[in-house]
N, C-alpha and C positions, 0 to 999 in steps of 0.2 A: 625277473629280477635282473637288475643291471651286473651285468661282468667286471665291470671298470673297475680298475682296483685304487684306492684313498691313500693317501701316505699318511707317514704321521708325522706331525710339523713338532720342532721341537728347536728354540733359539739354540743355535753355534756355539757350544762351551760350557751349554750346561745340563744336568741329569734331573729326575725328577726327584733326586735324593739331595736335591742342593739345600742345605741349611739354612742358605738366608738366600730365597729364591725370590726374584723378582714376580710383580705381577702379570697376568696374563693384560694384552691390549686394551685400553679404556674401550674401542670402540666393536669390540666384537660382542657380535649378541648370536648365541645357540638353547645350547643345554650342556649342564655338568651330566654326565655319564659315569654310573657306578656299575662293576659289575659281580655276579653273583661267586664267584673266587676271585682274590686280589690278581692273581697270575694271569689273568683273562681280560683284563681291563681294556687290551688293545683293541680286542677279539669283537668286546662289546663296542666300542665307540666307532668299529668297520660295519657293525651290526645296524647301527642309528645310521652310517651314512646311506647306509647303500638301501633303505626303508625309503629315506628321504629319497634318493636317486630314482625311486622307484617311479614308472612315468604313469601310472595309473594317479597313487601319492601324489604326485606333482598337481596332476590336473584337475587335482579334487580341493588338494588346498595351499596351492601355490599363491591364491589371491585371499590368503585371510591376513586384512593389513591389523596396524595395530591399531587400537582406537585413538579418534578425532584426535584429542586432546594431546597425546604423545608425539602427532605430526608437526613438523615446523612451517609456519606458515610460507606458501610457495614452494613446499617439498613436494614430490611426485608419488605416488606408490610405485614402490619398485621390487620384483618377486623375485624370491627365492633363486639362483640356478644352480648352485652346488655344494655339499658339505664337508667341511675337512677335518678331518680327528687330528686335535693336539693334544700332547702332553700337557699335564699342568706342572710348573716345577715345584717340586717341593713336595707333592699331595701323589705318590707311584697309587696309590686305590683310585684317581679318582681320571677321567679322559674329558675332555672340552671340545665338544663337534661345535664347530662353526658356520652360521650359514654365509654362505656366499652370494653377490657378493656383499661387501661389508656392511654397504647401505642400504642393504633392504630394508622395508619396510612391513615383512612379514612378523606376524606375533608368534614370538616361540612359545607361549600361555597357550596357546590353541593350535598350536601345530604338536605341545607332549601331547594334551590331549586327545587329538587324533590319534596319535604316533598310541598311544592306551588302549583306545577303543579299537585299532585296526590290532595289535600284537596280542590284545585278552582275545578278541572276537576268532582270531583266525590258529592262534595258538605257538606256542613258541617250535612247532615242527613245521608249521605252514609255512607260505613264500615270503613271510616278514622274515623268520631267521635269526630271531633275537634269543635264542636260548642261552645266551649270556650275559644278558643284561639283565642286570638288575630295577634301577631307576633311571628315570628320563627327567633331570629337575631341569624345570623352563629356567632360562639366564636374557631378563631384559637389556642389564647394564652391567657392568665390570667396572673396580676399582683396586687402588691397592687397600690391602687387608686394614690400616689404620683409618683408613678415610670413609669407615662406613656413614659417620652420619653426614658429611657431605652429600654422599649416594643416597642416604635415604633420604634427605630432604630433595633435591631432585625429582625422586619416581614417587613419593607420598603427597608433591604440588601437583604431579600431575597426573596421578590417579586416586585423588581424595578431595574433590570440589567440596566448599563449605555445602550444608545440608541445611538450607531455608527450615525456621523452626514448624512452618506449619505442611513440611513435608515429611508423609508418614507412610511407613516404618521409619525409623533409622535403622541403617545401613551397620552391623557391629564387624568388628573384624579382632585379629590375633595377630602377634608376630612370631615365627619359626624361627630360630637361630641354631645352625647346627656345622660342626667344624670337623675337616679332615684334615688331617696332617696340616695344621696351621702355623703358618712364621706365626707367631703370638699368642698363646693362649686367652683369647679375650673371657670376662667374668659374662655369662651366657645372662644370667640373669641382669644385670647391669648393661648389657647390651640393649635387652628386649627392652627393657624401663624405658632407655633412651631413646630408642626408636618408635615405642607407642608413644612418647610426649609430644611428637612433631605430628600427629595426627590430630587433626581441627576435633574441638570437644563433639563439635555434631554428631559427631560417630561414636559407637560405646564397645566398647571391649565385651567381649567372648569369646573365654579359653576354649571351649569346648567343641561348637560347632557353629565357625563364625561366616557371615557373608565372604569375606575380604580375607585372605591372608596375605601378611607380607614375609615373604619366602625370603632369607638371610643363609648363605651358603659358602662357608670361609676353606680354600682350598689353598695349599700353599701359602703365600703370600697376597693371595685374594680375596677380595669379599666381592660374591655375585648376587644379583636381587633380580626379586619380579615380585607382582603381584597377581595374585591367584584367586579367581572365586571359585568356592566350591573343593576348596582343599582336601579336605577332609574323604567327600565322596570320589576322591580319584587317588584314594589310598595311598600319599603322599607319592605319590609318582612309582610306585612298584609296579613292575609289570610281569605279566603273568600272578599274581598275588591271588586276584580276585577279578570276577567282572567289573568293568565298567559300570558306573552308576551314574544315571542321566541327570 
């Protein structure tokens, strides 16, 4: 396990208790970090970095880029080197690990994933060390908290190609909208409506157990997104919960 110790980043002037809290960076992609007492939150997002820092971790999936489609043309793949635990402002439950640096092109969809399978498989006393964490929810994109559908038409052109009608199954999916400490109380269900209409009809809704989820995460003054297959059977990102299911 890496000794190196993470700081915790937190803009000049202001707390996590700030009332009308700015958003976290448009351009940072991690994971929102919950942990299992509010009091702990640090504890847990030093817990995710120093997992990440790990150099076995590193070597195993340092090179999981994002898919095709999300790369910009003449962009490079560029991995992972470091993570840093920020505060979020406004949301004290909630820590934002950041990978480093900013423009990597690794997928944090498949790095909670891992980050799942190695903390269920190895156990919250083993050399992962996460007996404080709660959730590891993947964070493609960051925005401020009012500009979700912006953000979601974005990551929904570019991870929901039209589906050729004589291509079979289709593909169903769901949206999660779920808020902590939010500047705005937005109407959840009004949310979700909105953001399933921007999905090409080719694809069919299912609440229950869908291909596709699009993962909506309002922390502070935030609204963070990804999209996730196989939601469901990764127990919405709790760890330690349950095993892993493949």
């Amino acid at each position: 396990m890496s000794s190196k110790t993470f700081k915790i980043a937190m803009p000049e002037g202001l707390d996590t208790h700030d009332t009308s809290p700015p958003p976290l960076p448009s351009w940072l992609k991690g994971f929102c970090v919950t942990s299992k007492a509010p009091s702990d939150v640090r504890r847990a997002g030093l817990e995710v970095c120093n997992l990440l820092a790990d150099g076995f971790f590193k070597l195993s999936y340092d090179d999981v880029s994002v898919p095709r489609s999300m790369v910009k043309p003449g962009e490079t793949e560029v991995p992972y080197d470091t993570a840093e635990a920020i505060l979020v402002p406004g949301s004290p439950g909630t820590i934002f690990v950041a990978l480093r640096p900013d423009n990597t092109t690794v997928d944090p969809v498949l790095l909670a994933r891992a980050l799942i399978e190695e903390a269920d498989h190895v156990g919250a006393e083993g050399w992962t060390k996460t007996a404080h964490t709660q959730r590891i929810i993947p964070v493609e994109s960051i925005a401020p908290e009012m500009d979700y559908l912006q953000l979601a038409k974005q990551i929904i052109s570019q991870r929901f190609p039209e589906i050729q009608p004589q291509q079979e199954p289709k593909k169903s999916f769901a949206v999660r909208y779920e808020e902590h400490s939010p500047a705005v109380h937005l109407n959840s269900a009004e949310v979700q409506k909105a953001v399933a209409d921007l999905v090409p009809d080719s694809y069919t809704v299912n609440l229950e157990n869908p291909d596709l989820t699009i993962l909506m995460v309002v922390a502070g003054g935030s609204v963070m997104m990804s999209v996730v297959e196989g939601y469901e059977k990764l127990h919405r990102f709790h760890i330690h919960s349950a095993s892993y299911v493949a």
